[in-house]
N, C-alpha and C positions, 0 to 999 in steps of 0.2 A: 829292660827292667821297668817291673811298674812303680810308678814315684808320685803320691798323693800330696798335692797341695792344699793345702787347710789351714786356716787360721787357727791361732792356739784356742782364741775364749770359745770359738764354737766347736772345738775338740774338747775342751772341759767341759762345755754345758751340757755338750749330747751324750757322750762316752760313759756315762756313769751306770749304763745298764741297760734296758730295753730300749734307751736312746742309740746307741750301737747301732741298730739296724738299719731308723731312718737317718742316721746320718752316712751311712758310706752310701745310698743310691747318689744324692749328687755330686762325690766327691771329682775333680777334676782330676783326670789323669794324663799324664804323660810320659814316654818312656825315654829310657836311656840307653846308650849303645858303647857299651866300655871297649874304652882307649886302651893301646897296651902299657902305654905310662899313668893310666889312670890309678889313682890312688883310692883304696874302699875306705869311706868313713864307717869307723866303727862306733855303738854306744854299747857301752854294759848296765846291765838291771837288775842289780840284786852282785857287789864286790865284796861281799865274803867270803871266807877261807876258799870256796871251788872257785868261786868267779875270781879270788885274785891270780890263781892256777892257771885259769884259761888265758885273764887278760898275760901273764908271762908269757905262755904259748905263744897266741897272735904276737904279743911284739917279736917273736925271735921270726916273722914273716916278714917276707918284703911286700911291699905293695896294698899295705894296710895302716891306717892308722888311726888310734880313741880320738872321737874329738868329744865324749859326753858320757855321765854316769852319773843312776840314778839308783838312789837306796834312800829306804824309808828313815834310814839313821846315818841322818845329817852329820852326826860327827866324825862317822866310819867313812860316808862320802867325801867331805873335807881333807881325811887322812889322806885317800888314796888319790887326791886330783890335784895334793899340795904339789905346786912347782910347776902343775902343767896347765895349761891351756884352754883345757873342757869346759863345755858348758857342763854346769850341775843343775841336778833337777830332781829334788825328792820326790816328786809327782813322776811317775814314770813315763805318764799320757804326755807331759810337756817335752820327756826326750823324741818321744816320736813323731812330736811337729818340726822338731830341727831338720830343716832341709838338708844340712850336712849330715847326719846321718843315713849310709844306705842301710844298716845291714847293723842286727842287734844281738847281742847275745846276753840269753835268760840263762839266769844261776842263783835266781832266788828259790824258797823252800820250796819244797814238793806241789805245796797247796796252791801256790800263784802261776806254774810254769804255763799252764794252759790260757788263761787269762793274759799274761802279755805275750804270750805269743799269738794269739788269738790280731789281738789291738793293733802289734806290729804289723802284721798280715794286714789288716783293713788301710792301715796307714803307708803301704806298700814297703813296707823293710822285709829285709830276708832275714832270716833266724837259725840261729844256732841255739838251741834249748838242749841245757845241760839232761841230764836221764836221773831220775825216771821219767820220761815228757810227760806223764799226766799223773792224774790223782785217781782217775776214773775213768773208764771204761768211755761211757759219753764224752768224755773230752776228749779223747785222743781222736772219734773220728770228728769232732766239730773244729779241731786243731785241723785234718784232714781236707776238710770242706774250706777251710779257710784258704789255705795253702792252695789249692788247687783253684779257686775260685778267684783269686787277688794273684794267682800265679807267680808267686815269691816261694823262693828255695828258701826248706826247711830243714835242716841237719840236728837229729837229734844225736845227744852225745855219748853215743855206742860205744868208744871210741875202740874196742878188739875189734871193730868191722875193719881197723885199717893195721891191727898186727897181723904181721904177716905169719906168724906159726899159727895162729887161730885160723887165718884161711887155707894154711894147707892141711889142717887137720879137719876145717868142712869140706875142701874139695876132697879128699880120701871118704868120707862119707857118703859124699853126692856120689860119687863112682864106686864105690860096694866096692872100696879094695878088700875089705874083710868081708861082705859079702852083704845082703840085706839085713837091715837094721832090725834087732826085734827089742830090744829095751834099752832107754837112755835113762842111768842114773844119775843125782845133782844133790847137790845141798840143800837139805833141808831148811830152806831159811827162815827164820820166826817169821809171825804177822805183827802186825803195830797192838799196842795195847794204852788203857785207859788207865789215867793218876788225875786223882786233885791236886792242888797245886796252891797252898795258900800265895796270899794278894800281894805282891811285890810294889815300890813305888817305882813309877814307869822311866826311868835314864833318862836326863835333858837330850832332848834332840830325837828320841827315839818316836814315830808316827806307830803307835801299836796298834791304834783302830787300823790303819793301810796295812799293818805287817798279820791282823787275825784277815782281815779279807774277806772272801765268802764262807770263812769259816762262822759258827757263833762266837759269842761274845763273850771275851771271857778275861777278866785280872793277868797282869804280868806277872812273871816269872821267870826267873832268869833261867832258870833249868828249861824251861821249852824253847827260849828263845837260842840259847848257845850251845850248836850240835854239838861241840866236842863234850861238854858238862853230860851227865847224863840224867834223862834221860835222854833230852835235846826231843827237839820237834821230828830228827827223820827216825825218830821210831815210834810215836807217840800218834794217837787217832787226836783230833785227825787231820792232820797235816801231814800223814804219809801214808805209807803202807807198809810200812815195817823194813825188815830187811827184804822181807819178797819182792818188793820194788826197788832197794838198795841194791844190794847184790845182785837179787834174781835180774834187775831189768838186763845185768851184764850174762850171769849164765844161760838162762833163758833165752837172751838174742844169739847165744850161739848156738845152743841145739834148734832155734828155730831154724837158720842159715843152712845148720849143717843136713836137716831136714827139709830141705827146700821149699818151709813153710810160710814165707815173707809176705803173704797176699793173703793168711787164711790161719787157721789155728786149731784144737784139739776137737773134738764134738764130744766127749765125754770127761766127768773128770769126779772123782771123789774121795773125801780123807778115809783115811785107814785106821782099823782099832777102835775100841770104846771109848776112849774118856776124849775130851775136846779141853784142848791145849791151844797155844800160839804155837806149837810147834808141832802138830797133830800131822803126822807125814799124809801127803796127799798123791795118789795116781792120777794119768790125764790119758784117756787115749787118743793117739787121731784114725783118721778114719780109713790109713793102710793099715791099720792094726799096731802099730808100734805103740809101748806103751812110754810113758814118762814117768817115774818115778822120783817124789823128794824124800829118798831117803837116808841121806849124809853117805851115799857109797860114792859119789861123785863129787867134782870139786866147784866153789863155789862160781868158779869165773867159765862155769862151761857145763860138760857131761862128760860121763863115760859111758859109750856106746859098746853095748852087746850084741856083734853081728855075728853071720853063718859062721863065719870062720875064724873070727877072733875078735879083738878089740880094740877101739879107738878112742882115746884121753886126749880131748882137746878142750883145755883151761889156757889163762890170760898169761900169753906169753910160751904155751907149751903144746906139742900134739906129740904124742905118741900111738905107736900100730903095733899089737902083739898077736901073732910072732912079727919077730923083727924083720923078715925078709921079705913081707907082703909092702914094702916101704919101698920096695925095687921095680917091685912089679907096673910096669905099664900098660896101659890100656891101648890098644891100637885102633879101637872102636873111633871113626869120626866125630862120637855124640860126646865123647871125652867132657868132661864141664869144667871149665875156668872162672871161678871166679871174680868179680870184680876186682881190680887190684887199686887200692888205697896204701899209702906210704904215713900218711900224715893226714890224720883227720880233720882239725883246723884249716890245713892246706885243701884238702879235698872240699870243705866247704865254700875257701875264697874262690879257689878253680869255678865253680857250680855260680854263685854271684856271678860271676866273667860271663861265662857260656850258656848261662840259664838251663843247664843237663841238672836232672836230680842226683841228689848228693847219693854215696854209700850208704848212709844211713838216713835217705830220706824217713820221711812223716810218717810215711803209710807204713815203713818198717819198724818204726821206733811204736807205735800207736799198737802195732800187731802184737811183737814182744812185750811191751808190757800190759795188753792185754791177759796173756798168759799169766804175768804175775797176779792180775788181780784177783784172774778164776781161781788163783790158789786161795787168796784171801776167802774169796766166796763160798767156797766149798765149806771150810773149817767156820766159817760165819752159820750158815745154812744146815751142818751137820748129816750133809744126806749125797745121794749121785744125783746130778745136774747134767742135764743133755742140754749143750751151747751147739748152736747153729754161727758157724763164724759168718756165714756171708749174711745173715737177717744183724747179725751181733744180739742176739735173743738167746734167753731160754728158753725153749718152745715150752706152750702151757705152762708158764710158771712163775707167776704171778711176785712169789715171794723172792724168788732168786732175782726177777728183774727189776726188783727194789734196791736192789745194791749197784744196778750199771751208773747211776750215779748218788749225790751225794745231797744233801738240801745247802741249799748256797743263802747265804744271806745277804739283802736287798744294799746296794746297787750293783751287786757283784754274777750278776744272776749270766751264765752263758749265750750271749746272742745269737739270735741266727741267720744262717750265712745262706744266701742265694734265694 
């Protein structure tokens, strides 16, 4: 494992933005070689309502344990590290100079996931980044670039990559139990949408300039800041991307899966109907011809696949094959496809830490899929058909679509770059 030594004040000084780049050429590195009683130091970034979800999870694992957690609101940090041990650290940059941390997990809003996990990666931690993993398009592969370049395992948090009814309902896909796939239908999931917000006084302890980020600048509010309140920030521009990134980053990674589209993505895609809506259904084709469709005939945690000879429903937790006896059927073919098989997602992450193997739901997978979500976004944005080249990540010739791959970030929060 790579493990970056660095003093903190020259990690605060340089890290605040285009400082990023010239600070990881000198960083000293050294590796590690895990023990089978070795214990993974864990931090969390970002312990509300998902992150306290997760941090339950990891404890219920052996061989892991928090020693640090970092949230912009000091009081919320306080709450969750009363009794124990941790180092605390509202500055998130300060958990990742703790030597005792290997390995971080991001579960702050939509808008920051790229950003620390981005930092972690330079500072040699591995990541577990809650989903959506990005905001944008450009971030997921500059998350990409990171991971691969600082070679620290990235696990975004897919987590139906590791139910098992979801993978036998994309291995029935990958094998044409019902025959070749010609339309996957899904839920229609909103896009994020825009509210003013009169000027809230900002809660002691709460850092709201560190919690807007590379977002603009803008007055508190307790309704952006508290997802459950609604509207809350993960539906609201622009700190997310609606449900399309909500939910879809979940449906979507299945019909990519079940698609065997993990490396690559649709090349066409455009909304349907006159009027332009947040919820304006949108087609996507890829380029064997199968079409994608969000048009609520499908469920939200998956597709339902329209093949030669019948049909396959695989949502979170469920796969079904009609007719029912195509469920029997086996393939004797050698090329038969299995699957990755994950039990435990958390678990399949500490595994990957250990053995340095990419997780089930590495970077490049989570970056792909929710690239899909964003083309939804894009399309119902732009109002027209958009021809996406997955391997350039471009709209060929189109200047205006490629305004949206990413987002304008505000100064010192600006994405670095890697290599």
């Amino acid at each position: 494992m790579k493990q970056n030594e660095i003093k903190r004040r020259t990690f605060l000084r340089t890290s605040g933005g285009a400082g990023l780049a010239a600070w990881a050429a000198p960083m000293l590195v050294t590796s590690r070689v895990w023990g089978a009683n070795d214990t993974i130091g864990l931090g969390i970034i970002g312990p509300g309502r998902r992150g306290q979800q997760l941090m339950g999870d990891f404890n219920r694992l052996k061989g892991c344990r928090f020693v640090a957690v970092s949230d912009v609101n000091a009081r919320r940090m306080d709450q969750v590290a009363v009794g124990k041990d941790w180092k605390k650290c509202q500055d998130f940059r300060a958990l990742l100079e703790l030597k005792e941390v290997d390995a971080v997990i991001v579960a702050t809003p939509d808008h920051w996931h790229a950003l620390n996990s981005i930092y972690a990666c330079m500072a040699g931690k591995d990541v577990y980044v809650e989903k959506p993993m990005t905001l944008t398009i450009a971030e997921g592969r500059a998350m990409v670039n990171a991971a691969r370049h600082y070679n620290c395992v990235v696990q975004c948090g897919s987590q139906q990559r590791s139910d098992a009814r979801c993978r036998t309902g994309c291995e029935w896909v990958r094998n044409q139990r019902a025959g070749k796939v010609t339309v996957v239908h899904t839920d229609n999931y909103p896009s994020p949408w825009e509210q003013p917000f009169p000027v809230q006084p900002v809660p002691e302890g709460l850092d709201w300039d560190t919690w807007l980020g590379p977002t603009q600048e803008r007055g508190y509010h307790e309704d952006i800041y508290t997802p459950r309140a609604k509207p809350g920030w993960i539906s609201i521009l622009p700190y997310s991307g609606g449900e399309v990134t909500g939910w879809g980053a979940h449906g979507l990674d299945m019909i990519q899966w079940a698609l065997g589209m993990d490396e690559t993505g649709p090349v066409e895609i455009w909304p349907e109907g006159p009027t332009r809506s947040l919820d304006r259904p949108v087609t996507m084709r890829y380029a064997s011809g199968v079409l994608l469709k969000l048009d609520n005939q499908g469920p939200a945690g998956g597709g339902w696949f329209e093949c030669e000879k019948g049909t396959i429903l695989v949502d979170r937790g469920v796969c079904k094959i009609d007719p029912p006896e195509l469920e029997k059927e086996t393939s004797a073919s050698p090329s038969e496809i299995h699957l990755e098989i994950s039990t435990n997602h958390q678990q399949n992450f500490l595994d990957c830490v250990r053995s340095r193997k990419r997780p089930i739901a590495d970077v490049e997978v989570g970056h792909r899929s929710t690239t899909v979500c964003h083309l939804v976004n894009i399309a119902r944005w732009t109002c027209r058909k958009l021809q996406w080249d997955p391997k350039q990540e471009l709209f060929a010739g189109d200047d205006d679509a490629n305004h949206y791959l990413d987002r304008p970030r505000r100064p010192p929060w600006e994405l670095p770059k890697i290599g």
